[in-house]
FITORDO-893871 format. One record per residue: x, y, z of N, C-alpha, C, O, CB in turn; chain. Coordinates in nm, 2 decimals, always signed. Glycine has a CB too. Example, Ala and Ser with C-alpha at 12.3 -4.5 7.8 and 13.67 -1.06 7.14 Angstrom:
BEGIN
nc1, nc2, nc3, cac1, cac2, cac3, cc1, cc2, cc3, oc1, oc2, oc3, cbc1, cbc2, cbc3, mol
+1.32, -0.57, +0.78, +1.23, -0.45, +0.78, +1.32, -0.33, +0.78, +1.42, -0.33, +0.85, +1.13, -0.45, +0.90, A;
+1.28, -0.22, +0.71, +1.37, -0.11, +0.71, +1.29, +0.00, +0.79, +1.34, +0.11, +0.80, +1.41, -0.06, +0.57, A;
***
This chain:
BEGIN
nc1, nc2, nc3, cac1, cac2, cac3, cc1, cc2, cc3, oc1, oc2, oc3, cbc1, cbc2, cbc3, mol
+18.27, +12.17, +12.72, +18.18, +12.21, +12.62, +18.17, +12.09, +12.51, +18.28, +12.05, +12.47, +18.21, +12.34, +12.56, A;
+18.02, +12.04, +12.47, +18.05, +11.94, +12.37, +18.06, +12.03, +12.25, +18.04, +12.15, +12.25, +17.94, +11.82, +12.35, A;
+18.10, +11.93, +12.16, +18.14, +11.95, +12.03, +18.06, +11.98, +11.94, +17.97, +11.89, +11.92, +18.19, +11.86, +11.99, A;
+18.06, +12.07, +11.86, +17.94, +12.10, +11.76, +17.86, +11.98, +11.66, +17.93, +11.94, +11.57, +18.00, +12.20, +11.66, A;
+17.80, +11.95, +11.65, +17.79, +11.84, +11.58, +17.65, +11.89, +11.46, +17.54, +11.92, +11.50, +17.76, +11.71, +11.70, A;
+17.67, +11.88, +11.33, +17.58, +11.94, +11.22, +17.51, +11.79, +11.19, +17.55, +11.67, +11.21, +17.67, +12.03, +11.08, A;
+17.41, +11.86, +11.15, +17.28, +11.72, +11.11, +17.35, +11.66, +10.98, +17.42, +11.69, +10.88, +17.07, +11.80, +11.04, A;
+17.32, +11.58, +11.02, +17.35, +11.45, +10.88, +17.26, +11.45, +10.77, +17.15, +11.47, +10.81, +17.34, +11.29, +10.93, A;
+17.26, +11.43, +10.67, +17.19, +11.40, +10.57, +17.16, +11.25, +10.52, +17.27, +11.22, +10.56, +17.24, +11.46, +10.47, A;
+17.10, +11.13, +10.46, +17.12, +11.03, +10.41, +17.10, +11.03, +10.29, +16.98, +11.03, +10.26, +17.07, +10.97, +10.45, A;
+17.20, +11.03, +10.16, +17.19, +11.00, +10.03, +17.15, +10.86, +10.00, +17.20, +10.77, +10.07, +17.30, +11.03, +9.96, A;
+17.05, +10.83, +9.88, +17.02, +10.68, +9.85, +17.06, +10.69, +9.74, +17.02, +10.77, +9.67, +16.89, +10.60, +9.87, A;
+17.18, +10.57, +9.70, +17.26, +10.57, +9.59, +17.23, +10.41, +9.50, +17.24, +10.30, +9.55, +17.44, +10.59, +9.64, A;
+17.21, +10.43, +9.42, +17.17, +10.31, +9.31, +17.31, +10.22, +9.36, +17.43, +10.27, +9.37, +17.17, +10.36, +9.11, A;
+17.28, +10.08, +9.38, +17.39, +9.94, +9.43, +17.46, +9.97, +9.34, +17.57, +10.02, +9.36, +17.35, +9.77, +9.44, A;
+17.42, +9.95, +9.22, +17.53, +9.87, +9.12, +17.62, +10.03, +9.07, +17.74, +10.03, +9.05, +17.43, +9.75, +8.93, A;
+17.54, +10.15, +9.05, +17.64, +10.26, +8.98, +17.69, +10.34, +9.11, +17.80, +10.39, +9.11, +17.56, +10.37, +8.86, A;
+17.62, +10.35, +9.19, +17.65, +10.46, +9.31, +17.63, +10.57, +9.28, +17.68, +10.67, +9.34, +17.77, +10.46, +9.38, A;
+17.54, +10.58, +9.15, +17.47, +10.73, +9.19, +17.36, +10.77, +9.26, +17.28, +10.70, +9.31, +17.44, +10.79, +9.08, A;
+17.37, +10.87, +9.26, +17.27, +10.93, +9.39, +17.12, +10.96, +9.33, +17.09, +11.04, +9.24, +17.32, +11.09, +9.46, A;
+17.05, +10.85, +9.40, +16.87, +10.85, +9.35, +16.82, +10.97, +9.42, +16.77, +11.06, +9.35, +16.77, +10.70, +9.41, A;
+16.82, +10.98, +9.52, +16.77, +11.10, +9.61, +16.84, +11.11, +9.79, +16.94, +11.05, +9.83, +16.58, +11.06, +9.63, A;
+16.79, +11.16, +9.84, +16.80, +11.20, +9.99, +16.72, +11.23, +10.07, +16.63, +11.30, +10.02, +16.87, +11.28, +10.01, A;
+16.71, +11.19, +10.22, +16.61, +11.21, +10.34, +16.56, +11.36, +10.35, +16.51, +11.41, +10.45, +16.69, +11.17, +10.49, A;
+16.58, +11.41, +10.24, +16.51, +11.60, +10.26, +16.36, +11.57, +10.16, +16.27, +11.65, +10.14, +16.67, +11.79, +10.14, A;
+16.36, +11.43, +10.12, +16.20, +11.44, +10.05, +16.11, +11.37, +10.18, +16.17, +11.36, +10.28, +16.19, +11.33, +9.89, A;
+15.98, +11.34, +10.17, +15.91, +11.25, +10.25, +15.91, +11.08, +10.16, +15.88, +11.06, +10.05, +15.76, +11.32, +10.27, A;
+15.95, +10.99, +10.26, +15.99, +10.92, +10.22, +15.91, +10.81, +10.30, +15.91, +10.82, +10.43, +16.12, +10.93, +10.21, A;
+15.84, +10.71, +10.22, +15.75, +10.59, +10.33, +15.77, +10.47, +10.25, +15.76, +10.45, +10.13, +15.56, +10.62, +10.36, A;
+15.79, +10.41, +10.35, +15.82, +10.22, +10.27, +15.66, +10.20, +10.22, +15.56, +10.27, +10.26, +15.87, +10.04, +10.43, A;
+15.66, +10.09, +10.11, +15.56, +10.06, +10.04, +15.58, +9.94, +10.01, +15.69, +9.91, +9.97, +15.54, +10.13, +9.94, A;
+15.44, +9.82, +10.04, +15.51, +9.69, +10.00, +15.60, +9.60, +10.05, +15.65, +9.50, +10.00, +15.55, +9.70, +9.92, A;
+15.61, +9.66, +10.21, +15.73, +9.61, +10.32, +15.78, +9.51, +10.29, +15.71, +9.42, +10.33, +15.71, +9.60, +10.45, A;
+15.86, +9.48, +10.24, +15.99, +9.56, +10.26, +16.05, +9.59, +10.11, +16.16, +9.66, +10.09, +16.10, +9.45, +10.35, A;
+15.98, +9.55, +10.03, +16.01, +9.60, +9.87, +16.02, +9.73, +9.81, +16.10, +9.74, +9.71, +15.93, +9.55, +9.79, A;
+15.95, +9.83, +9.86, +15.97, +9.93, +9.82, +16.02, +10.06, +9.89, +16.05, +10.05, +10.01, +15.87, +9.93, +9.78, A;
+16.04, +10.17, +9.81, +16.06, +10.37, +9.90, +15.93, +10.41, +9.80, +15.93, +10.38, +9.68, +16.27, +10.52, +9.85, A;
+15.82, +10.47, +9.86, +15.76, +10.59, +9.72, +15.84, +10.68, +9.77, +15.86, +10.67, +9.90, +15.56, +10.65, +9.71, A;
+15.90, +10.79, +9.73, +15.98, +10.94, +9.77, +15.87, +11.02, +9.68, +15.84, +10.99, +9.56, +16.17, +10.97, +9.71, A;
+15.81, +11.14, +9.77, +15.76, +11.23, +9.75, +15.81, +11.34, +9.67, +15.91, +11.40, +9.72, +15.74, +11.25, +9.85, A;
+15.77, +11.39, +9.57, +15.88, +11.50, +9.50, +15.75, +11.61, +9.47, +15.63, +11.61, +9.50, +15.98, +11.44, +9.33, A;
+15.84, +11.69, +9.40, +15.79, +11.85, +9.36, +15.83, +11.88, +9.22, +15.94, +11.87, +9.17, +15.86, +11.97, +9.47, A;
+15.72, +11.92, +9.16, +15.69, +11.96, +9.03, +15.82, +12.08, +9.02, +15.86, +12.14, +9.13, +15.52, +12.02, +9.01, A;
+15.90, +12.10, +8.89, +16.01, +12.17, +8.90, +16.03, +12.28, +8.76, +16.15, +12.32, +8.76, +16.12, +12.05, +8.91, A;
+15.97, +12.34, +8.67, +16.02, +12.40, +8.61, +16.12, +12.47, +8.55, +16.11, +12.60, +8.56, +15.99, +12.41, +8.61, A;
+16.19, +12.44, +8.51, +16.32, +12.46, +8.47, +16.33, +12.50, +8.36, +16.29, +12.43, +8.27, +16.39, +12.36, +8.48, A;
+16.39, +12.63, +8.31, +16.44, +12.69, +8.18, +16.63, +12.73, +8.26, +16.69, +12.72, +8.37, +16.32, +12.88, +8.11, A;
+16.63, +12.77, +8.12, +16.75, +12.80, +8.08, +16.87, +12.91, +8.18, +16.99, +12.92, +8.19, +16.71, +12.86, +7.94, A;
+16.77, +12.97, +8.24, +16.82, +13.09, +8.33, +16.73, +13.16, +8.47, +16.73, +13.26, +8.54, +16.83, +13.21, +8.22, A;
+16.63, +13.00, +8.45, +16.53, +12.97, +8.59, +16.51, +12.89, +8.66, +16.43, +12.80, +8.63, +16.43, +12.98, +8.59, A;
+16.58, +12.89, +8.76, +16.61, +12.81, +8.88, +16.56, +12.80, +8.95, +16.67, +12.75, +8.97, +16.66, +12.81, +8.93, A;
+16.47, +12.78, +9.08, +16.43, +12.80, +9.21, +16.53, +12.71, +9.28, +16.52, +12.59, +9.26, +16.29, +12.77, +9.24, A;
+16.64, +12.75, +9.38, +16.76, +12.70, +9.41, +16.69, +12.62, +9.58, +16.75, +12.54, +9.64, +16.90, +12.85, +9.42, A;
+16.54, +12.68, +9.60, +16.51, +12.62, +9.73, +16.43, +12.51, +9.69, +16.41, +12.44, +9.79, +16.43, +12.71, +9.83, A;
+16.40, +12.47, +9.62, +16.34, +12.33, +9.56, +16.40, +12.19, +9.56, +16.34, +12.08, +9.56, +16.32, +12.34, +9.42, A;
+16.60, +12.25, +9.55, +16.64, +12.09, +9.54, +16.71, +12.06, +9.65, +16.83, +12.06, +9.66, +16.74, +12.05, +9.41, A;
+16.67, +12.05, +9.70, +16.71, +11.97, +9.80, +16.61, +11.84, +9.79, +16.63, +11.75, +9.87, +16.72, +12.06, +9.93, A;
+15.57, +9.32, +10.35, +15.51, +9.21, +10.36, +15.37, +9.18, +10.25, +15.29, +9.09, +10.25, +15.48, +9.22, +10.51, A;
+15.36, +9.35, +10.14, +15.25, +9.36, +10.06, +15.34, +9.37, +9.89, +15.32, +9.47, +9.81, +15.15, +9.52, +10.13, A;
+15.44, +9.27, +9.86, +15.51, +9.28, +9.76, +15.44, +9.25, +9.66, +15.44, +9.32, +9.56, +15.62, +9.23, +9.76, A;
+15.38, +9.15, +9.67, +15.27, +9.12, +9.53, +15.18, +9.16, +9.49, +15.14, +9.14, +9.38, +15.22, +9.02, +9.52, A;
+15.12, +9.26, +9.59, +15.03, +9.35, +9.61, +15.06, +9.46, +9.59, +14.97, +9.54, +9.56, +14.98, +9.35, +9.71, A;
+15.24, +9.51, +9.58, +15.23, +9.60, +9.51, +15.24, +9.60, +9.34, +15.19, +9.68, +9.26, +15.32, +9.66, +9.57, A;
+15.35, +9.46, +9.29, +15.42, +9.43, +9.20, +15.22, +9.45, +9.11, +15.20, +9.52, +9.01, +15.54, +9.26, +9.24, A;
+15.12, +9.39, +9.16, +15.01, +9.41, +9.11, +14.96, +9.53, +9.03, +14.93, +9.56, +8.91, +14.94, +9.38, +9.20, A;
+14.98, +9.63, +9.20, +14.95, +9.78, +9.14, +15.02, +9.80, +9.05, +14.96, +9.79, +8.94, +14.98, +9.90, +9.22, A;
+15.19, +9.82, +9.01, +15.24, +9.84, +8.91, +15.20, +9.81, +8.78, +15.20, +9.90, +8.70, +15.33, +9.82, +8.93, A;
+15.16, +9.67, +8.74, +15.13, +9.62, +8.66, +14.99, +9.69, +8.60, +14.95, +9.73, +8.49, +15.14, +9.50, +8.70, A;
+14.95, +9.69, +8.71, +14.79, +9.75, +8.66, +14.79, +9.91, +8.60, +14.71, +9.97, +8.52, +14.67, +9.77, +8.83, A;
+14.88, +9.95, +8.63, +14.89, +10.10, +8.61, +15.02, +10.13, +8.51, +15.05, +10.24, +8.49, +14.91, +10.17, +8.78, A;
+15.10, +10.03, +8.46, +15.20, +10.04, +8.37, +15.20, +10.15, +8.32, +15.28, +10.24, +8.36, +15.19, +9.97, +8.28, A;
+15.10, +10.17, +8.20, +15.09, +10.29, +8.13, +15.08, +10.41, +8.15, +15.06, +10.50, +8.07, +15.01, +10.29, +8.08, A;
+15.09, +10.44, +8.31, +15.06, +10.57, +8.39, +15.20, +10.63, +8.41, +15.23, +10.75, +8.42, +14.98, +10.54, +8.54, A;
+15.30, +10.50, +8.40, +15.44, +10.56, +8.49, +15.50, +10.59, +8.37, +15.48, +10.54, +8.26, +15.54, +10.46, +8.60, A;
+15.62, +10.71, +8.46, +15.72, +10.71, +8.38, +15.85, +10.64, +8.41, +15.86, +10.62, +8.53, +15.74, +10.83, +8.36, A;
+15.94, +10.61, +8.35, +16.11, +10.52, +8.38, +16.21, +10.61, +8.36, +16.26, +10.64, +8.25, +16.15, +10.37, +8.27, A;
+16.26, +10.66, +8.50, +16.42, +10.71, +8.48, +16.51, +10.62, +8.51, +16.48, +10.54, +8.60, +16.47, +10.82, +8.57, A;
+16.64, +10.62, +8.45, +16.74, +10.52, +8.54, +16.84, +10.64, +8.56, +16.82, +10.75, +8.52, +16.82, +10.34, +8.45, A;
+16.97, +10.59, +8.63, +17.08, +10.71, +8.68, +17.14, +10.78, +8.62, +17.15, +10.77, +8.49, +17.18, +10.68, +8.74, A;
+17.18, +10.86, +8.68, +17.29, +10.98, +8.58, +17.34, +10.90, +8.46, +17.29, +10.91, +8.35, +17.44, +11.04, +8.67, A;
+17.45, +10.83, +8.50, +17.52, +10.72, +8.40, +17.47, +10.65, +8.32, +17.53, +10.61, +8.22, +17.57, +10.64, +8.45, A;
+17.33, +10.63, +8.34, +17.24, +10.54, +8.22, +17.27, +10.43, +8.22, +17.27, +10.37, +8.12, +17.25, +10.58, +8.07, A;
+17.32, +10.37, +8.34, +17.40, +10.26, +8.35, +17.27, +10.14, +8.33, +17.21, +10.09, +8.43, +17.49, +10.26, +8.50, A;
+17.26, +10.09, +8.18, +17.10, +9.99, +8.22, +17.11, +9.89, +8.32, +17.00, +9.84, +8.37, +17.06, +9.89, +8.08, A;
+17.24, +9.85, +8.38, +17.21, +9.70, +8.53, +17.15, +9.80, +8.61, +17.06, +9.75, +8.68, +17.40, +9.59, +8.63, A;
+17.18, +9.96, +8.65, +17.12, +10.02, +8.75, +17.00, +10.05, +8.74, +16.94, +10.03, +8.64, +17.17, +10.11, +8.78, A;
+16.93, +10.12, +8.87, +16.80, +10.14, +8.94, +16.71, +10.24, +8.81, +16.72, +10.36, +8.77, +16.83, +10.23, +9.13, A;
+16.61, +10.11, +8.77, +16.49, +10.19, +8.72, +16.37, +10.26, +8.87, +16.33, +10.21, +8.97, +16.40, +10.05, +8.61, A;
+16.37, +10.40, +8.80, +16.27, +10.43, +8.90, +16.14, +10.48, +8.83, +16.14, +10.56, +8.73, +16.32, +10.53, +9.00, A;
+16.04, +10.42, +8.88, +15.88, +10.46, +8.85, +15.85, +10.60, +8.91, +15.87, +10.63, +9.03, +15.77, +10.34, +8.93, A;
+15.81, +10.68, +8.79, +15.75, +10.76, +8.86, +15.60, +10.82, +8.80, +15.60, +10.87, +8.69, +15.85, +10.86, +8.87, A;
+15.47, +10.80, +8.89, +15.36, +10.87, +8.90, +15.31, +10.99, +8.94, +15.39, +11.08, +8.96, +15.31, +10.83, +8.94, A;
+15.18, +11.02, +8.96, +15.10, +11.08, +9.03, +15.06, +11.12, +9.13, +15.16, +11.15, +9.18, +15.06, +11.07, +9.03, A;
+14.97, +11.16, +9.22, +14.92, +11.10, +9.33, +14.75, +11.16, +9.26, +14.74, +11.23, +9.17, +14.99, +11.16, +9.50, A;
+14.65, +11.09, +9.34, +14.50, +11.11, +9.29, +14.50, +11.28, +9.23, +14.45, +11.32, +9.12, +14.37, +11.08, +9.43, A;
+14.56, +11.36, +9.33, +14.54, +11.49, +9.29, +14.59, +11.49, +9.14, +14.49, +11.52, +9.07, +14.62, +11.60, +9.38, A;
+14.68, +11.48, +9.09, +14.68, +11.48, +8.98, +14.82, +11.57, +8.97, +14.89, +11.53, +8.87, +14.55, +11.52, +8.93, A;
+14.89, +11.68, +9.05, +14.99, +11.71, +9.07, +15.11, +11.69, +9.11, +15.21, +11.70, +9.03, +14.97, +11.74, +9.11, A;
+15.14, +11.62, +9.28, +15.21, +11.59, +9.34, +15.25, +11.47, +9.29, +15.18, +11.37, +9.27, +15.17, +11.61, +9.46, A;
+15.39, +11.47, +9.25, +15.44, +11.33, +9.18, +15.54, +11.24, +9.32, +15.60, +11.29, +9.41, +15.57, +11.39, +9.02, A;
+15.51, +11.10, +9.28, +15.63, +11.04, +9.38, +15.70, +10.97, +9.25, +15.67, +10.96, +9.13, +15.57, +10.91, +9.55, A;
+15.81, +10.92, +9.32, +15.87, +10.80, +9.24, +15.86, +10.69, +9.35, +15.84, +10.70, +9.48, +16.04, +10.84, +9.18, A;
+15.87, +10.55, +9.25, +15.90, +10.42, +9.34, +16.03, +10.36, +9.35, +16.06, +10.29, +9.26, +15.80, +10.32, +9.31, A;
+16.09, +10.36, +9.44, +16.25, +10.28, +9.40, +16.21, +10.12, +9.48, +16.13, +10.10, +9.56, +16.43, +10.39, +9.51, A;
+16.29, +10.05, +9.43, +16.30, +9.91, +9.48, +16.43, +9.91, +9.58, +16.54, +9.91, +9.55, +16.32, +9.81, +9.35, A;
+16.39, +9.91, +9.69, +16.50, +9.87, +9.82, +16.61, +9.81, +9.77, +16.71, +9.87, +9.76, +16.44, +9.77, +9.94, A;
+16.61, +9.69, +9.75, +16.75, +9.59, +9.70, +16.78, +9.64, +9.61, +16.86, +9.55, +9.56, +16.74, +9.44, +9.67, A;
+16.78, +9.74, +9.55, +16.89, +9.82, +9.46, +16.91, +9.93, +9.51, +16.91, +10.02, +9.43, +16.87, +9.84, +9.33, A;
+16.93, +9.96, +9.67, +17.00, +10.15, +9.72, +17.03, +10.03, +9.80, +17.01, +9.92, +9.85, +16.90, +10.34, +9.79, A;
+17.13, +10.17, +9.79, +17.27, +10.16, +9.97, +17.24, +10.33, +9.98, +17.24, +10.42, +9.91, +17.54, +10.10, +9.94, A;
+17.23, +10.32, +10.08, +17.24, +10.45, +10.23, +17.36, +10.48, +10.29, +17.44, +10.42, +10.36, +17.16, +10.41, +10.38, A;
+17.35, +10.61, +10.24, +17.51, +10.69, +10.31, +17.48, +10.82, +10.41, +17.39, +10.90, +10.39, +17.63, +10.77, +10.16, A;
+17.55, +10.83, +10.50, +17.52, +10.96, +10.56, +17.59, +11.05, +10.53, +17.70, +11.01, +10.51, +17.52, +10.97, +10.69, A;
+17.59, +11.17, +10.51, +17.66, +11.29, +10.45, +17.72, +11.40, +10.59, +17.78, +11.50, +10.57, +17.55, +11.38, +10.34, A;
***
């Protein structure tokens, strides 16, 4: 009989702090090959004593452009730690006006499997 074997997860952890930016449970598509992740997220409301516990889980210049063009649209998180050398992430819109992604820059994550 083989051995049980449970699905893996991949965490993407900021290089320089090793905290955890996100994980392969979002939709996740390179952007700008090979410079960018957009990660797909979900609007989250959050109070004090309301949770929804099922919720959490070769074109570089051409993107570096978009950004530029659209500055004023994004917002900037960096990690838990606030560590300023670590990973600024962009985060927008999408046309709908809802569905938010963020943009991380590749050369600042390392990939771990869980």
């Amino acid at each position: 009989m083989a051995p049980l074997q449970l699905p893996s997860m991949i965490i993407h952890q900021d290089f320089i702090s090793y905290d955890e930016m996100f994980s392969d449970i979002y939709k996740i598509q390179e952007i700008a090959d090979p410079l960018c992740l957009e990660v797909e997220g979900k609007m989250v409301r959050r109070t004090v004593n309301n949770m929804d516990d099922s919720l959490t889980g070769g074109r570089a210049a051409e993107q570096v452009k978009h950004i530029l063009a659209n500055f004023k649209s994004y917002q900037f998180f960096i990690d838990e730690n606030m560590d300023p050398d670590g990973m600024v992430a962009l985060l927008d819109y999408h046309k709908d006006g809802v569905t938010p992604y963020v943009i991380f820059f590749k050369d600042g994550l390392e990939m771990e499997k869980c």
